[in-house]
C-alpha positions in Angstrom: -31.6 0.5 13.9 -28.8 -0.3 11.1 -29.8 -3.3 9.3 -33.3 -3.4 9.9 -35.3 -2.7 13.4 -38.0 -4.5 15.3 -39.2 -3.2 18.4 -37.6 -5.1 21.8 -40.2 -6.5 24.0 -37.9 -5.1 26.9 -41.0 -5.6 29.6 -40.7 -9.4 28.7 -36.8 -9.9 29.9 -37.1 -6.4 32.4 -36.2 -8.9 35.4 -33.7 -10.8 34.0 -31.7 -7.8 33.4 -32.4 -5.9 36.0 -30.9 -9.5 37.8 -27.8 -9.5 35.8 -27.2 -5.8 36.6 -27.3 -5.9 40.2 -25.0 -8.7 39.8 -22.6 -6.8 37.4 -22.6 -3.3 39.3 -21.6 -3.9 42.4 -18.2 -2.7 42.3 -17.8 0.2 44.6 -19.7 -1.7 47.5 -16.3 -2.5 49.6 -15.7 1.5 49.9 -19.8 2.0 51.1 -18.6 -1.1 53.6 -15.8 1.2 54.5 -17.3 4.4 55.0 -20.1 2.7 57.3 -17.8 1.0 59.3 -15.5 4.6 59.7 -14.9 5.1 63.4 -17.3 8.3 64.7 -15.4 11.5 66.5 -16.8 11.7 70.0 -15.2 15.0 70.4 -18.1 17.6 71.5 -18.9 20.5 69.3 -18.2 24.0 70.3 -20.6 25.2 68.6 -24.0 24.4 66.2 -23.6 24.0 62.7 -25.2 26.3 60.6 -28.6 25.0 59.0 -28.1 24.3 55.5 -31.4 25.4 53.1 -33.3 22.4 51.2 -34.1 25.0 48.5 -32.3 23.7 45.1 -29.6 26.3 43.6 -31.4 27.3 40.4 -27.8 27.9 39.0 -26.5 23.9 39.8 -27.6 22.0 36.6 -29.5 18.8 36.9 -27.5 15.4 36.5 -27.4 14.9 32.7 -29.4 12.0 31.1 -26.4 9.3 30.8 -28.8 8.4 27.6 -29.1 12.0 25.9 -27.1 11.5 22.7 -26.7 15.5 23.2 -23.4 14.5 25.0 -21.7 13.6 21.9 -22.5 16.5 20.1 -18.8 17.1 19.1 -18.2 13.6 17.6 -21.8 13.6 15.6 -20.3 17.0 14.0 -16.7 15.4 13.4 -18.3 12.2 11.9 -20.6 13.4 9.7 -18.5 15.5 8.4 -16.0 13.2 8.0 -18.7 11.1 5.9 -20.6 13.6 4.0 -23.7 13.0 5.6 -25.7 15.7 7.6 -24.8 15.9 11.3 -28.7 16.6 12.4 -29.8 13.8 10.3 -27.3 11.5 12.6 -27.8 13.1 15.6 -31.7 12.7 15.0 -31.3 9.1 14.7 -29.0 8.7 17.8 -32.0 10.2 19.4 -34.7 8.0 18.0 -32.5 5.3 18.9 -32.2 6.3 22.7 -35.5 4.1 23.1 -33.3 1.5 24.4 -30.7 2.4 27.7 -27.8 2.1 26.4 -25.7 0.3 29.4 -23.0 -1.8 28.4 -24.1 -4.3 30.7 -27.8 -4.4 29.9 -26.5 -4.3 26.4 -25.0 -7.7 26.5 -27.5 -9.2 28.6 -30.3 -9.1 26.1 -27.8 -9.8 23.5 -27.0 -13.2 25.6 -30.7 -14.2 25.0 -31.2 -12.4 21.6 -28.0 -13.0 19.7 -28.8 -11.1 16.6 -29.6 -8.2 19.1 -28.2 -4.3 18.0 -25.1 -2.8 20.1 -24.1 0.2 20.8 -25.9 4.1 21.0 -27.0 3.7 17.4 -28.2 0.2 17.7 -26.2 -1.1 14.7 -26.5 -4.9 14.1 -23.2 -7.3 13.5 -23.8 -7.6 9.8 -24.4 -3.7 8.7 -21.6 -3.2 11.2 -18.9 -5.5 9.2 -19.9 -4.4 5.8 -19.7 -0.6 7.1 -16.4 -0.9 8.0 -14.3 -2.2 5.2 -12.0 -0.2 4.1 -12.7 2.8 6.8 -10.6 3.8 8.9 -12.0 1.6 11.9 -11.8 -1.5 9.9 -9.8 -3.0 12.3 -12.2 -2.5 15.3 -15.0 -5.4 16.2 -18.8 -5.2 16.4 -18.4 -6.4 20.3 -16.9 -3.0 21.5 -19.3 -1.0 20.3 -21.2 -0.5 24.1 -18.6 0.4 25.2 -17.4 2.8 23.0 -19.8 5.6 21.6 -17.5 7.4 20.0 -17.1 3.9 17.7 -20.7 3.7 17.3 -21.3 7.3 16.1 -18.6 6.7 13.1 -20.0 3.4 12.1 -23.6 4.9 11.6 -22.2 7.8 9.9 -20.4 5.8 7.5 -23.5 3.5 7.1 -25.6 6.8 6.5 -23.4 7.2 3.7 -23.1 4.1 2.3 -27.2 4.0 1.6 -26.6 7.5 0.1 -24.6 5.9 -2.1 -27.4 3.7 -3.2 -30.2 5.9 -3.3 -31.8 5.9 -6.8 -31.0 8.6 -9.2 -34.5 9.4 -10.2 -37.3 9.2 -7.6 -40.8 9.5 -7.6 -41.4 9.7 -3.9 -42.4 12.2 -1.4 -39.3 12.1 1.1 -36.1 13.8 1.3 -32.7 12.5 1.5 -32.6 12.7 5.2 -36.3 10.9 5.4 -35.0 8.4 2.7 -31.7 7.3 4.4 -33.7 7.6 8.3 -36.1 5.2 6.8 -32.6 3.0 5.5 -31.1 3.3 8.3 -34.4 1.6 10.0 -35.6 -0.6 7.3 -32.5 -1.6 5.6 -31.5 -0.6 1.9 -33.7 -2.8 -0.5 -36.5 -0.9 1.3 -35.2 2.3 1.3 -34.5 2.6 -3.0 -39.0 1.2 -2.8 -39.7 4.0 -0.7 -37.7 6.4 -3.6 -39.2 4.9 -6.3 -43.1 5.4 -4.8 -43.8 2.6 -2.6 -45.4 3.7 0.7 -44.0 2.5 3.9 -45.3 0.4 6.6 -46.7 1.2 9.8 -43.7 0.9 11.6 -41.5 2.6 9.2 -43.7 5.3 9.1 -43.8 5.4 13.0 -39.8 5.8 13.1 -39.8 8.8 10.7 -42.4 10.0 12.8 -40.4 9.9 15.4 -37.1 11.1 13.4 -39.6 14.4 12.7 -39.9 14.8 16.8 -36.4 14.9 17.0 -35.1 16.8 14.4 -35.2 20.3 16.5 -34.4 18.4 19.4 -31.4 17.3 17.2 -30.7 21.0 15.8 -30.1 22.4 19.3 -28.4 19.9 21.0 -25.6 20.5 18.0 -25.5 24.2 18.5 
């Protein structure tokens, strides 16, 4: 997550969003009421209907994952280009940080009990957020719409992605890549991220999110193609 990550004990507040979303989605219920409530024909067939097979149609896709960063394949491309960082680095980190569902809803929830929470599909925090965006060309937009818009969310981490670039020392002495090194930024946060250059080895959990970032990085490559 931008700015620095800690795992979300998500089992600990599970019911009280789960509470607040029932609440919050349940729009749609008056045309359900309708439907039920629909008067029946009591005209008489002429004839049976047709038995319709339970087999599944190989050829209709599933329903896609509403989390699967794949969807925003085009806007990873345009945004990393855009930035001049690599589009399967971002697209890797959009899937490491699909641990969390990314509802709007739920999204503010938690946020209303953990006010320095992350928002948005690449879990960026107020602060990295408002120091990415100076001078880009969504300066004018505001941490608080990021749930709700993706396609805001992607462009901030891209931007962020190359802001650490920026800072990565010249000379380094350590064993990871660019991609590793700004992953491990992008987690971590950027004082971190020049120690991990320079030799210094990383924690548990920072070495569990590049794990992680490794695991997706095909996953990454093909949902881009």
């Amino acid at each position: 997550m931008a700015g620095g990550r800690s795992i979300w004990p998500w089992l600990a507040v599970a019911g009280l969003v789960a509470a607040f979303l029932a609440v919050g989605h349940g729009h749609g219920d008056h045309d359900a009421d309708a439907r039920s409530t629909a008067p029946h024909s009591t005209a008489a067939p002429t004839t049976s209907a047709p038995t319709r097979s339970a087999t599944p149609d190989p050829t209709r896709s599933a329903t896609p994952d509403p989390n699967d960063p794949a969807q925003f394949a085009g806007p990873v491309v345009t945004y990393a280009r855009q930035a001049g960082v690599h589009a399967q680095l971002l697209m890797a980190i959009l899937y490491n940080e699909s641990y969390k569902p990314h509802d709007p809803a739920f999204e503010r929830a938690w946020q209303k009990s953990k006010p320095d929470a992350a928002f948005g599909i690449a879990n960026m925090h107020r602060a990295a957020f408002d120091d990415t965006k100076r001078g880009r060309p969504f300066a004018n937009r505001s941490w608080e719409e990021l749930p709700d818009h993706p396609d805001l969310a992607i462009q901030a981490a891209a931007w962020y992605l190359h802001d650490l670039q920026a800072q990565l020392p010249a000379h380094r002495t350590g064993a990871y890549t660019t991609d590793q090194l700004l992953a491990l930024g992008y987690n971590t946060g950027t004082g971190n991220m020049r120690l991990f250059a320079e030799g210094t080895s990383p924690g548990s959990q920072a070495r569990s999110y590049l794990d992680t970032l490794r695991g997706n990085w095909s996953k990454a490559a093909q949902a881009l193609k």
